[in-house]
Every structure is written in C-alpha cells, then in structure tokens.
PDB file of N, CA, C and O in Angstrom:
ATOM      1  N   UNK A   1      84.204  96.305  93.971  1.00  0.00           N
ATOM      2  CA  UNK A   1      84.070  97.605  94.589  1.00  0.00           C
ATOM      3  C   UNK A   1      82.708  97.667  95.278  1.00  0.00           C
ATOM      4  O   UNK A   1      81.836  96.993  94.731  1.00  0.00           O
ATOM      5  N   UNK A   2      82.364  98.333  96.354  1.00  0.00           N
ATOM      6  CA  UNK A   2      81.715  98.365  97.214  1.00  0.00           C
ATOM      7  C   UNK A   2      80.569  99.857  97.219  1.00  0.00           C
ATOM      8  O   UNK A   2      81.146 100.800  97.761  1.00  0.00           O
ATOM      9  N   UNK A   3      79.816 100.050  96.969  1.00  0.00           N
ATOM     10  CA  UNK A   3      79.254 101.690  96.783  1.00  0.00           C
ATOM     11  C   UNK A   3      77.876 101.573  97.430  1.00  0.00           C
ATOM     12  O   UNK A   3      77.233 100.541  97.620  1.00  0.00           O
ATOM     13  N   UNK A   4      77.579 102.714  97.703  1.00  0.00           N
ATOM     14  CA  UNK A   4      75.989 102.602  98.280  1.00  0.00           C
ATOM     15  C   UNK A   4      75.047 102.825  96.746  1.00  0.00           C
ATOM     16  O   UNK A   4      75.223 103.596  95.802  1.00  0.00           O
ATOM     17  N   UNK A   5      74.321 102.093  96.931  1.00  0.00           N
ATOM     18  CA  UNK A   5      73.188 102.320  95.539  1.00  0.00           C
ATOM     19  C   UNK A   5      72.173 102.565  95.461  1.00  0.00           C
ATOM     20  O   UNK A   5      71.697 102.888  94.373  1.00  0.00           O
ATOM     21  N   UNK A   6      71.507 102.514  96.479  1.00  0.00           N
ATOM     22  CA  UNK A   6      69.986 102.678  96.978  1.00  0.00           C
ATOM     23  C   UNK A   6      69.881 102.897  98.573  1.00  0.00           C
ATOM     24  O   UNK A   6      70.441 102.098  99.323  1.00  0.00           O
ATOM     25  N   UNK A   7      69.109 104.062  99.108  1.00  0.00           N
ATOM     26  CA  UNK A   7      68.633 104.018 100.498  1.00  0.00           C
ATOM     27  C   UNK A   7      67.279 104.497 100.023  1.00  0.00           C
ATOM     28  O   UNK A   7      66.788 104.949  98.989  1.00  0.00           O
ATOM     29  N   UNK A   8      66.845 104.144 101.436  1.00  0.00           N
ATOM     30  CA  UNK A   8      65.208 103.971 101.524  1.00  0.00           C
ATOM     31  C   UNK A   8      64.326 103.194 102.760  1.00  0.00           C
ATOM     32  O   UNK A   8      64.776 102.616 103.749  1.00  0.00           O
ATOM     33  N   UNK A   9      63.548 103.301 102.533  1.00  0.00           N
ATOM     34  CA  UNK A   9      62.201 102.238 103.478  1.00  0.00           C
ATOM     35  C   UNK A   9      62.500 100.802 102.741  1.00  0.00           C
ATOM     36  O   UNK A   9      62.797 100.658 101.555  1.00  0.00           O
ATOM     37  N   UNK A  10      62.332  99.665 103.841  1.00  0.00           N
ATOM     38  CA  UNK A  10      62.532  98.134 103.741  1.00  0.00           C
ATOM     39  C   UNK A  10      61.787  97.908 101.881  1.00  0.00           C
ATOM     40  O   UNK A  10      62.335  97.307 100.957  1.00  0.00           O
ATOM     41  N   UNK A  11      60.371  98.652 101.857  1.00  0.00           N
ATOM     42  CA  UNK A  11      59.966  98.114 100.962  1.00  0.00           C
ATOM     43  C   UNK A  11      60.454  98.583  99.550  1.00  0.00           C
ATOM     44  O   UNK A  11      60.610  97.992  98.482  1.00  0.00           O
ATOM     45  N   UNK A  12      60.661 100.083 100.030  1.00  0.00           N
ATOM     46  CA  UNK A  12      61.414 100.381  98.480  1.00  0.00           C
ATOM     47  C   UNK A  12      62.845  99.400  97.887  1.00  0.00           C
ATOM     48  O   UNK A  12      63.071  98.942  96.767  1.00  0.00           O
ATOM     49  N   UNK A  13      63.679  99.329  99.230  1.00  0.00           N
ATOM     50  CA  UNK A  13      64.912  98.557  98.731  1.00  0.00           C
ATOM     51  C   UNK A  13      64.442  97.184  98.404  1.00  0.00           C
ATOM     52  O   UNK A  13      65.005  96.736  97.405  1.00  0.00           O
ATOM     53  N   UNK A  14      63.384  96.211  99.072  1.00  0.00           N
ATOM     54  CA  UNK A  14      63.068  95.197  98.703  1.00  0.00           C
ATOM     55  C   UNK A  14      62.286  95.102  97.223  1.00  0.00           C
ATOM     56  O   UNK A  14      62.021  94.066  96.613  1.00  0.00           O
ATOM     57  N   UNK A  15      62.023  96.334  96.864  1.00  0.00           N
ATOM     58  CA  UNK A  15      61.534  95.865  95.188  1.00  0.00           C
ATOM     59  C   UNK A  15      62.803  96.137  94.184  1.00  0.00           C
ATOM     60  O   UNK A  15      63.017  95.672  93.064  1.00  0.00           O
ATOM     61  N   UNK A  16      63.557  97.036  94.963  1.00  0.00           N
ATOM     62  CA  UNK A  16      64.791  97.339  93.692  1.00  0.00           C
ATOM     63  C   UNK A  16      65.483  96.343  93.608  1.00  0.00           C
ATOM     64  O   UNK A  16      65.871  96.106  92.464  1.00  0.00           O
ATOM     65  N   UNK A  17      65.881  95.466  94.592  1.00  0.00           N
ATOM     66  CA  UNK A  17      67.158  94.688  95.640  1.00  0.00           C
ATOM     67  C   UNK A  17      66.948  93.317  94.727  1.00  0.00           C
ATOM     68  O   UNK A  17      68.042  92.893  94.356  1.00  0.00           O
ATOM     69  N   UNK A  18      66.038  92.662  94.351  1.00  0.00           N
ATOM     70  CA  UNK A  18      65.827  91.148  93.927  1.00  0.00           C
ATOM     71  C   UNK A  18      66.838  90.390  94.207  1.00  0.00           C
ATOM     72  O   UNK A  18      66.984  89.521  93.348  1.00  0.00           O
ATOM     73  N   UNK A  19      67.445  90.357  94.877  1.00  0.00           N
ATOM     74  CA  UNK A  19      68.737  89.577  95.935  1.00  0.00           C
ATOM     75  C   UNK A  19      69.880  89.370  95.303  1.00  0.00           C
ATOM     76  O   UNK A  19      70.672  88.439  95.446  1.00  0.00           O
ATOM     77  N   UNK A  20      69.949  90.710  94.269  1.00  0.00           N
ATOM     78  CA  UNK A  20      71.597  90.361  93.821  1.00  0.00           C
ATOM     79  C   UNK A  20      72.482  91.299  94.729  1.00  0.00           C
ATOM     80  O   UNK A  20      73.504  91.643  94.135  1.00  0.00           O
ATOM     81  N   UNK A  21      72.397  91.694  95.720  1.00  0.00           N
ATOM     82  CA  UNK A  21      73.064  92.695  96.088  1.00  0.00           C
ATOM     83  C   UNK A  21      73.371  92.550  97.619  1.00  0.00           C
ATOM     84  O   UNK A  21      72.548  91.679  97.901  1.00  0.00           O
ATOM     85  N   UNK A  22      74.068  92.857  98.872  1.00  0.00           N
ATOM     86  CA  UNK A  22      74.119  92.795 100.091  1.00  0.00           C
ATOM     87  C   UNK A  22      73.200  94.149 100.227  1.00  0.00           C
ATOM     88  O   UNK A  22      73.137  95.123  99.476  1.00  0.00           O
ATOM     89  N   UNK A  23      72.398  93.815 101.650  1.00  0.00           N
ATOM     90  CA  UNK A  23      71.709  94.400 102.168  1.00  0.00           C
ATOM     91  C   UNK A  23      72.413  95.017 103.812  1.00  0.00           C
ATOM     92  O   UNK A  23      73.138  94.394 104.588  1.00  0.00           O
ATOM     93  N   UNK A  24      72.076  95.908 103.890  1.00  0.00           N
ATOM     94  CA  UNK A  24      72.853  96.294 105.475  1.00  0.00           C
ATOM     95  C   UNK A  24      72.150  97.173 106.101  1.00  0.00           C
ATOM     96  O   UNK A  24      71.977  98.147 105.369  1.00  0.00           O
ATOM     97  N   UNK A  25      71.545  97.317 107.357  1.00  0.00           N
ATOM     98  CA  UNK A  25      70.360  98.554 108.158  1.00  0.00           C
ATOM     99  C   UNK A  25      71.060  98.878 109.365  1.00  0.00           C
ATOM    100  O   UNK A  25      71.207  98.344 110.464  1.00  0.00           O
ATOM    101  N   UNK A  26      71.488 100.051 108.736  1.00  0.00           N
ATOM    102  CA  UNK A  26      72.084 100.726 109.849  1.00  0.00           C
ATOM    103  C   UNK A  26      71.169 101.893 110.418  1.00  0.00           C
ATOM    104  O   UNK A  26      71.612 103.041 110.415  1.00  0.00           O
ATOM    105  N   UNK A  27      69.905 101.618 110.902  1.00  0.00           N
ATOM    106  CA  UNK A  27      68.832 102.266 111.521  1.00  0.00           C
ATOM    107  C   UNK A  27      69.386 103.099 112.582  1.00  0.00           C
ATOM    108  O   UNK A  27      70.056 102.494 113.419  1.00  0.00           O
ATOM    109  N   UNK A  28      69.252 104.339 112.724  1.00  0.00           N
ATOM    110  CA  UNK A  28      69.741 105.356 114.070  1.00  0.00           C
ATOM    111  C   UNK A  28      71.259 105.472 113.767  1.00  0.00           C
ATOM    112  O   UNK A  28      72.026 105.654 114.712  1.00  0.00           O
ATOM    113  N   UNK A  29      71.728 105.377 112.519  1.00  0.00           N
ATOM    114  CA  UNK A  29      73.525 105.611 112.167  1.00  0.00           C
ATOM    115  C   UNK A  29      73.853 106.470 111.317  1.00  0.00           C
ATOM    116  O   UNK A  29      73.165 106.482 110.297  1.00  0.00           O
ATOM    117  N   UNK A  30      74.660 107.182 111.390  1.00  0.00           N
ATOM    118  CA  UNK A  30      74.694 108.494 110.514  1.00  0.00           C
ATOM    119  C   UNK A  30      75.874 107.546 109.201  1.00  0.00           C
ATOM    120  O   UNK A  30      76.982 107.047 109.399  1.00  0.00           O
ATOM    121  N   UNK A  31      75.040 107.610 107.916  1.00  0.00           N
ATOM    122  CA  UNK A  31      75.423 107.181 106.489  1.00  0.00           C
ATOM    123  C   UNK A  31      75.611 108.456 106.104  1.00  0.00           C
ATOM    124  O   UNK A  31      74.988 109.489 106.350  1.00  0.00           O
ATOM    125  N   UNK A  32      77.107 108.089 105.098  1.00  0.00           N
ATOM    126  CA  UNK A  32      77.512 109.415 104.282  1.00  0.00           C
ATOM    127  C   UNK A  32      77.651 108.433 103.113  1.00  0.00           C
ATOM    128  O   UNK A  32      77.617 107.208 103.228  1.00  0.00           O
ATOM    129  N   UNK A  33      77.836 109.229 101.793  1.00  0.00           N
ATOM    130  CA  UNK A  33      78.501 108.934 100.554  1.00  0.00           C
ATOM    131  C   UNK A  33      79.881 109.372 100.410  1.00  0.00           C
ATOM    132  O   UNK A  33      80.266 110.533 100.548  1.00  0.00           O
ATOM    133  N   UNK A  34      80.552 108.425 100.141  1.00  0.00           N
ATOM    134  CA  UNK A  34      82.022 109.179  99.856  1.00  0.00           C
ATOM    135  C   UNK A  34      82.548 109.649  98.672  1.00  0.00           C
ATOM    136  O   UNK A  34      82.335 109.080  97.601  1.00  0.00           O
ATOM    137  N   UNK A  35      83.312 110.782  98.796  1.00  0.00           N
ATOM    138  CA  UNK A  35      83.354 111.479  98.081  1.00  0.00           C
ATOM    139  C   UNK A  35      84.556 111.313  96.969  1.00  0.00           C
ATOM    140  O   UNK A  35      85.522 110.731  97.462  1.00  0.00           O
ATOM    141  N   UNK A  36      84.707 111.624  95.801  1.00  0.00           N
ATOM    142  CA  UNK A  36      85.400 110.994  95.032  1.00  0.00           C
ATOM    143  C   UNK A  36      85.899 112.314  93.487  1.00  0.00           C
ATOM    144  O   UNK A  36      85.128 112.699  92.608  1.00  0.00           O
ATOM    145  N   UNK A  37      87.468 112.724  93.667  1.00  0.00           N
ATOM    146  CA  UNK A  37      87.554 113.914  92.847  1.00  0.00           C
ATOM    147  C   UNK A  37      87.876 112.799  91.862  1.00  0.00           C
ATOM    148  O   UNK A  37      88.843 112.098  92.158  1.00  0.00           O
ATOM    149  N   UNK A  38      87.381 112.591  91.015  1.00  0.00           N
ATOM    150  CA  UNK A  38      88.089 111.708  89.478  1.00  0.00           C
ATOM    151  C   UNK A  38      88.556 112.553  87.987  1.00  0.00           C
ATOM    152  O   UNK A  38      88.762 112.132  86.848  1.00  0.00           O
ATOM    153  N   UNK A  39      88.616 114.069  88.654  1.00  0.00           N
ATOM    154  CA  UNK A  39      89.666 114.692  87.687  1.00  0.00           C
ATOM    155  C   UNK A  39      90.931 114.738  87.386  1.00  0.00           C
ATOM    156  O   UNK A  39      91.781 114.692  88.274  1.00  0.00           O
ATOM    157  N   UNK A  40      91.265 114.840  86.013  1.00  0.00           N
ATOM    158  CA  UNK A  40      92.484 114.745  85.680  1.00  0.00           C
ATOM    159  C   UNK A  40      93.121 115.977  84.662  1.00  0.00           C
ATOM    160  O   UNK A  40      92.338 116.579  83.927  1.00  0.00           O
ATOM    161  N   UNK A  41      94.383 116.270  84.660  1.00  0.00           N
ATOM    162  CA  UNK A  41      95.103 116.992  84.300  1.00  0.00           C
ATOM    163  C   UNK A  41      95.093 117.174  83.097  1.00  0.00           C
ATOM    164  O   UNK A  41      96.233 117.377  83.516  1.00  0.00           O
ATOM    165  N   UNK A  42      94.972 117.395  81.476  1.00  0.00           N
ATOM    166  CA  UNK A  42      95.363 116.558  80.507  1.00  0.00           C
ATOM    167  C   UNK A  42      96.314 116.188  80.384  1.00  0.00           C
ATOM    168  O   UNK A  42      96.604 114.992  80.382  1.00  0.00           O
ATOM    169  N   UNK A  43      97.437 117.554  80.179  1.00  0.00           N
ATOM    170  CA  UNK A  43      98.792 117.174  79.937  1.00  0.00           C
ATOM    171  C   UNK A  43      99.590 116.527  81.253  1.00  0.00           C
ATOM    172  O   UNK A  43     100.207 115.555  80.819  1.00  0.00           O
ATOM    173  N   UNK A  44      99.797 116.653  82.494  1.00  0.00           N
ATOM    174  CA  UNK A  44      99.957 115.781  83.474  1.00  0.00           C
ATOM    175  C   UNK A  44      99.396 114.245  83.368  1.00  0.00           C
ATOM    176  O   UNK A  44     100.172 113.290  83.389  1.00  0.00           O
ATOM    177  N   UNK A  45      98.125 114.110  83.264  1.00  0.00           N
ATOM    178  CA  UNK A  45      97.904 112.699  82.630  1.00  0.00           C
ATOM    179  C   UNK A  45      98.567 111.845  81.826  1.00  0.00           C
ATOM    180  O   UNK A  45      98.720 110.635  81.995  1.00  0.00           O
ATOM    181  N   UNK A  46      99.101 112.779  80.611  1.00  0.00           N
ATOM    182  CA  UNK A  46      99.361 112.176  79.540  1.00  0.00           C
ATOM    183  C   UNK A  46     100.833 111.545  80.144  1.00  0.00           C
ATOM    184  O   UNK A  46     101.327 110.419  80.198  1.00  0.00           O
ATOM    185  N   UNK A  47     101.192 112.731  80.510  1.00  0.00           N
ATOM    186  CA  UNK A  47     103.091 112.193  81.203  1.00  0.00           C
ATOM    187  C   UNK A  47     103.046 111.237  82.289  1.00  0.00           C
ATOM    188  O   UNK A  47     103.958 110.458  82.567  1.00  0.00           O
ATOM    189  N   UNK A  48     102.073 111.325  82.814  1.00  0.00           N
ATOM    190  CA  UNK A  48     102.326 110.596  83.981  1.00  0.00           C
ATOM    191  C   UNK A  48     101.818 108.998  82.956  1.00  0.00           C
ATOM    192  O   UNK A  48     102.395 108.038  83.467  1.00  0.00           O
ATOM    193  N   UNK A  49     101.237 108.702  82.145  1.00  0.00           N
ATOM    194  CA  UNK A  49     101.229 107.401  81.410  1.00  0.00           C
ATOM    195  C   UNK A  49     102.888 107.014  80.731  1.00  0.00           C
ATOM    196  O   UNK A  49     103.155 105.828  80.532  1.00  0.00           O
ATOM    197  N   UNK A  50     103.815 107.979  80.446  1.00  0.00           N
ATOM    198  CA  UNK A  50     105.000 107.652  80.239  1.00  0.00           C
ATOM    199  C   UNK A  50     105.756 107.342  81.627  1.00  0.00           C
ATOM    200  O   UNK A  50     106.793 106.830  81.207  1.00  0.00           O
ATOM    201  N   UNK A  51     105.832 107.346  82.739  1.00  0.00           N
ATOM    202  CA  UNK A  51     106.335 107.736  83.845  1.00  0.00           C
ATOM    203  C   UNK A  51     107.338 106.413  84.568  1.00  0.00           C
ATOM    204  O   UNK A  51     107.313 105.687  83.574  1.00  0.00           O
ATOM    205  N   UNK A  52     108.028 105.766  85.401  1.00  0.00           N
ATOM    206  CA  UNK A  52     107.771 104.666  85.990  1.00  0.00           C
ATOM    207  C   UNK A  52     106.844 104.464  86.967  1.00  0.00           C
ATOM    208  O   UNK A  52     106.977 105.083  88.023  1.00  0.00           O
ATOM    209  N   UNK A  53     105.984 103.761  86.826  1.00  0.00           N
ATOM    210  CA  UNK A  53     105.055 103.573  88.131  1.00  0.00           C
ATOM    211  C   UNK A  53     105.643 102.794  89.714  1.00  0.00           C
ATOM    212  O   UNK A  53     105.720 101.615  90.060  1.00  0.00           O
ATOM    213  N   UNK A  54     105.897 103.757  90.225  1.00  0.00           N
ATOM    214  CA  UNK A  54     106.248 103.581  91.810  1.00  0.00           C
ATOM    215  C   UNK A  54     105.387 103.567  92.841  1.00  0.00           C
ATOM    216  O   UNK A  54     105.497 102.981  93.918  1.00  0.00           O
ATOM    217  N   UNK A  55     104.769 104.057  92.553  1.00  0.00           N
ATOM    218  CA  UNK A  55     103.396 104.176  93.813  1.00  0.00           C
ATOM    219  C   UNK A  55     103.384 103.021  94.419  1.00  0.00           C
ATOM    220  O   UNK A  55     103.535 102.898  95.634  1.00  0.00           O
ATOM    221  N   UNK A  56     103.206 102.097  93.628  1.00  0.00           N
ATOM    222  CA  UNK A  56     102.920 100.541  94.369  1.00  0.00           C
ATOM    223  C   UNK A  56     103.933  99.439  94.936  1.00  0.00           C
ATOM    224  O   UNK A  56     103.661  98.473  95.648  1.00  0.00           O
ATOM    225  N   UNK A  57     105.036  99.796  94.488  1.00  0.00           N
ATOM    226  CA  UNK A  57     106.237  99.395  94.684  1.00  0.00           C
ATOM    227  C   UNK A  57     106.314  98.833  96.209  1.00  0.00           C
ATOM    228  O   UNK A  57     106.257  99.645  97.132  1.00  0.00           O
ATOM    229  N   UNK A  58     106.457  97.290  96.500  1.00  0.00           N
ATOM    230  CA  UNK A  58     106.313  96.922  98.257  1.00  0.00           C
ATOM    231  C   UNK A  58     107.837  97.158  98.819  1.00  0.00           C
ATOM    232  O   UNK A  58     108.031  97.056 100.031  1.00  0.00           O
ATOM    233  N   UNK A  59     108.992  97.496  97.869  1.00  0.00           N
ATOM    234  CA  UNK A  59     110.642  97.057  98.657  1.00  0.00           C
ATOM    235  C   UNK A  59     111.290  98.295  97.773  1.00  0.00           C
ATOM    236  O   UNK A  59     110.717  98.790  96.802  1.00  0.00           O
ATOM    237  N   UNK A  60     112.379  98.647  98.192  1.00  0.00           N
ATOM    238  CA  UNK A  60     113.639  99.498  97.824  1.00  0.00           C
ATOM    239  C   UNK A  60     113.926  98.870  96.727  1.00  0.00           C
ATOM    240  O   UNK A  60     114.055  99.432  95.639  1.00  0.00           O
ATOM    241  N   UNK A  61     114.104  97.091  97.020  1.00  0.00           N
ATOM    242  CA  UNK A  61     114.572  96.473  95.861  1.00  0.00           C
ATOM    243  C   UNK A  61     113.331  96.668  93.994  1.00  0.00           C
ATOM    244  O   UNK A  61     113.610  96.861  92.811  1.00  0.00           O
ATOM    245  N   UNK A  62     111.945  96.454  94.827  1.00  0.00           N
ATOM    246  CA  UNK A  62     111.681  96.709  93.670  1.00  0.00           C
ATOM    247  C   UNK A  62     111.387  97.948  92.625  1.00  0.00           C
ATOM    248  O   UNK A  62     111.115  98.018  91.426  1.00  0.00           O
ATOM    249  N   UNK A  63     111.600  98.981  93.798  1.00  0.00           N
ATOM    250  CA  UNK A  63     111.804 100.403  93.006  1.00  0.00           C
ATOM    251  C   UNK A  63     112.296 100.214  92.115  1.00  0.00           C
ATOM    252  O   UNK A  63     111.791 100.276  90.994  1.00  0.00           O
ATOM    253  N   UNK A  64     113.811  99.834  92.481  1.00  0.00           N
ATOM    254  CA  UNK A  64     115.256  99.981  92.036  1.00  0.00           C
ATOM    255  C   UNK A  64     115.021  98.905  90.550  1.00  0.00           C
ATOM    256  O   UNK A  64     115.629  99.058  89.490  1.00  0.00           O
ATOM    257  N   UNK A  65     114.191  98.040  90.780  1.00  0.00           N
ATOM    258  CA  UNK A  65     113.931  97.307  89.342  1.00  0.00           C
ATOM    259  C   UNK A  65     113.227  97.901  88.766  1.00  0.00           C
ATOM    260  O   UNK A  65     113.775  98.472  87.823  1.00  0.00           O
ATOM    261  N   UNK A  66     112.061  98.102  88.868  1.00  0.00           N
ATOM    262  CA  UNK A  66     111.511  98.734  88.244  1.00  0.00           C
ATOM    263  C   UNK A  66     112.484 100.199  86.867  1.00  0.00           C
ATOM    264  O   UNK A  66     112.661 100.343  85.658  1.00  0.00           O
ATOM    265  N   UNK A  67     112.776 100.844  88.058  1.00  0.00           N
ATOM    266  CA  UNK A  67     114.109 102.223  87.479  1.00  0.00           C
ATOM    267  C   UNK A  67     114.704 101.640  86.292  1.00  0.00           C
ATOM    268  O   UNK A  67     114.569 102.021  85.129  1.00  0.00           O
ATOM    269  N   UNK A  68     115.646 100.282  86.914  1.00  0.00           N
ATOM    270  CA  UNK A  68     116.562  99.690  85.744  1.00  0.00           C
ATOM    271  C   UNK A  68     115.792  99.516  84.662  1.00  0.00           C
ATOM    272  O   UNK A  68     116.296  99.620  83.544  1.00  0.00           O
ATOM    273  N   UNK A  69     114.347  99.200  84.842  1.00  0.00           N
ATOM    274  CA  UNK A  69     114.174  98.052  83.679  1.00  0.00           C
ATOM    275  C   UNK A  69     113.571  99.556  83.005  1.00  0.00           C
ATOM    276  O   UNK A  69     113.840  99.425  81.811  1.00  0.00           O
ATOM    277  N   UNK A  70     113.117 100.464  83.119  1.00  0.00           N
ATOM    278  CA  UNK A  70     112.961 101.623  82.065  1.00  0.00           C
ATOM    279  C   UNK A  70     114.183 101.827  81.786  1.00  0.00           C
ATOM    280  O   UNK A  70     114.232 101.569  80.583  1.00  0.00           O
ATOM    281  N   UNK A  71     114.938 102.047  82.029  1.00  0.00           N
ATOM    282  CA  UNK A  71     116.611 102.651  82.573  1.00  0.00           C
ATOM    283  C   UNK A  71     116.826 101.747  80.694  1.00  0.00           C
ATOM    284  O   UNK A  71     116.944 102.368  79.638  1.00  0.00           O
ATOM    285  N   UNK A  72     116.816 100.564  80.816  1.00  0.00           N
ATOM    286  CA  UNK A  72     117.368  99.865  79.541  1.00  0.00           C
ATOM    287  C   UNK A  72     117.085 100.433  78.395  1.00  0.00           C
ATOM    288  O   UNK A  72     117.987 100.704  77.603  1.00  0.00           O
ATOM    289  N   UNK A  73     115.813 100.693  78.139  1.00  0.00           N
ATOM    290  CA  UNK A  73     115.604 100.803  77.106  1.00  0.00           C
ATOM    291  C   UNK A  73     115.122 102.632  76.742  1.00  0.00           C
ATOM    292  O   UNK A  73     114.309 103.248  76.053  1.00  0.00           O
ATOM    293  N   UNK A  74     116.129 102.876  77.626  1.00  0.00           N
ATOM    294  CA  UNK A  74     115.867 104.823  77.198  1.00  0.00           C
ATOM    295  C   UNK A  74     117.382 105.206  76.862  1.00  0.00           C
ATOM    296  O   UNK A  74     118.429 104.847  77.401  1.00  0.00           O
ATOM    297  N   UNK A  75     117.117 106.124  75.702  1.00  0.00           N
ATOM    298  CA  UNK A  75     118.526 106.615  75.383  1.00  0.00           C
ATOM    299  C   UNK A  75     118.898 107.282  76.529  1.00  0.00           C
ATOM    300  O   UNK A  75     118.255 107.648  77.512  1.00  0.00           O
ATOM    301  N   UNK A  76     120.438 107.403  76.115  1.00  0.00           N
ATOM    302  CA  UNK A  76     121.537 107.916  76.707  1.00  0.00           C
ATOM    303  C   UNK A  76     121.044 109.512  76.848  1.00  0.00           C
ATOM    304  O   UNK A  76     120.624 110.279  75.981  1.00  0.00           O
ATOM    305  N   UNK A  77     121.215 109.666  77.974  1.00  0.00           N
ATOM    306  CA  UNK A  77     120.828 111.444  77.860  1.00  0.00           C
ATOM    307  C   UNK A  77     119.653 112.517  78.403  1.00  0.00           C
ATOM    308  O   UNK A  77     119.600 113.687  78.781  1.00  0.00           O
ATOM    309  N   UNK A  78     118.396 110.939  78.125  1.00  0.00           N
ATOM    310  CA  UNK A  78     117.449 111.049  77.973  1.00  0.00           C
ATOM    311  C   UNK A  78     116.516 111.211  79.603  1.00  0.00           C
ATOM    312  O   UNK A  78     116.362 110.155  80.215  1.00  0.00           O
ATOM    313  N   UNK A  79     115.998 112.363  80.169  1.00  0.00           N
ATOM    314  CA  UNK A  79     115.556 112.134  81.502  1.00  0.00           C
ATOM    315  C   UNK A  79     114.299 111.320  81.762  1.00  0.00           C
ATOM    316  O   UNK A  79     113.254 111.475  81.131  1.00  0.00           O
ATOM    317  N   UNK A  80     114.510 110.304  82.892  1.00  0.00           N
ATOM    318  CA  UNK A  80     113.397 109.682  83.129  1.00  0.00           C
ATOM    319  C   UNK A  80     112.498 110.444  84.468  1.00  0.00           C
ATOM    320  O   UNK A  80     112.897 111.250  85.308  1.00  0.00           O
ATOM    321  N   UNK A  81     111.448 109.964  84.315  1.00  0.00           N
ATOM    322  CA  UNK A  81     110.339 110.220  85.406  1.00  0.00           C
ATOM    323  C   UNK A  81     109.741 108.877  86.097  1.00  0.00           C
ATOM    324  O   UNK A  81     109.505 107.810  85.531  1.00  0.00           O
ATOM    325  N   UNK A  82     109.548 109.221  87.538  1.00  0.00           N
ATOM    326  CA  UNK A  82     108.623 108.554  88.466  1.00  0.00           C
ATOM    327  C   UNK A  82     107.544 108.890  89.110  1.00  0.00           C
ATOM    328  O   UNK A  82     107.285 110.079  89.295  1.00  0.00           O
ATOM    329  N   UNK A  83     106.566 107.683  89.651  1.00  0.00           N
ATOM    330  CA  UNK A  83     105.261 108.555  89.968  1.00  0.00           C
ATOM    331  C   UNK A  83     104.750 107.373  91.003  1.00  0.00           C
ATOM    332  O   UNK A  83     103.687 107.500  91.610  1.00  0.00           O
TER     333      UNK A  83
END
C-alpha cells in the first residue's frame, strides 16, 4: 500500500527518509491526502461476515459457484445472502 507519510523541506524528509522509502517532489503541484471512511456497522458487519462474497467475482460462472457452494451446505429453507 502506498500512503503519503511525511511532507516537508528536502532536509526534513532527508533526516526522517534513511532510504527505506520512495521519495517523489512534486514542487508547484497541488498534493492532497486521501480520504478514507473505515467505519463499520456492527450488526451489518457481523452479517455481512456470514454473507457470500460476490464483490470480487470476475464471471457469471463464478458467481453462480460461489452461490452453489454455500447453497450445499445450508439447510433447506434456510435464506441465503450476498454481498
């Protein structure tokens, strides 16, 4: 993962920096931080950890596996969820 960690003058970043890190000077460029909501629901959380995970799914076909393969092992009756 990629994040900004330090801005500053050459010399401040050159004492923090000890060369484990990429350096980049974008002098006269408008830098933002991006912004990041990392809240969560409780109870939505919790369900969505039971859920099938679809989001990532690249084909129809592997939806559709995915579905089955919860599909097996849930009782009869029983409603499933996707996410």
């Amino acid at each position: 993962m990629t994040g900004i960690v330090a801005v500053g003058s050459n010399d401040e970043i050159e004492a923090w920096h000890g060369g484990a890190h990429a350096r980049y000077r974008w002098i006269g460029k408008l830098l933002l931080p991006g912004f990041n909501d990392a809240h969560v629901h409780f109870v939505d959380g919790g369900l969505a950890l039971d859920t099938v995970q679809l989001n990532d799914a690249t084909s129809a076909d592997e939806f559709a596996r995915r579905i089955a393969e919860r599909a097996q092992g849930t009782t009869e009756g029983r409603v499933g969820f996707g996410r």
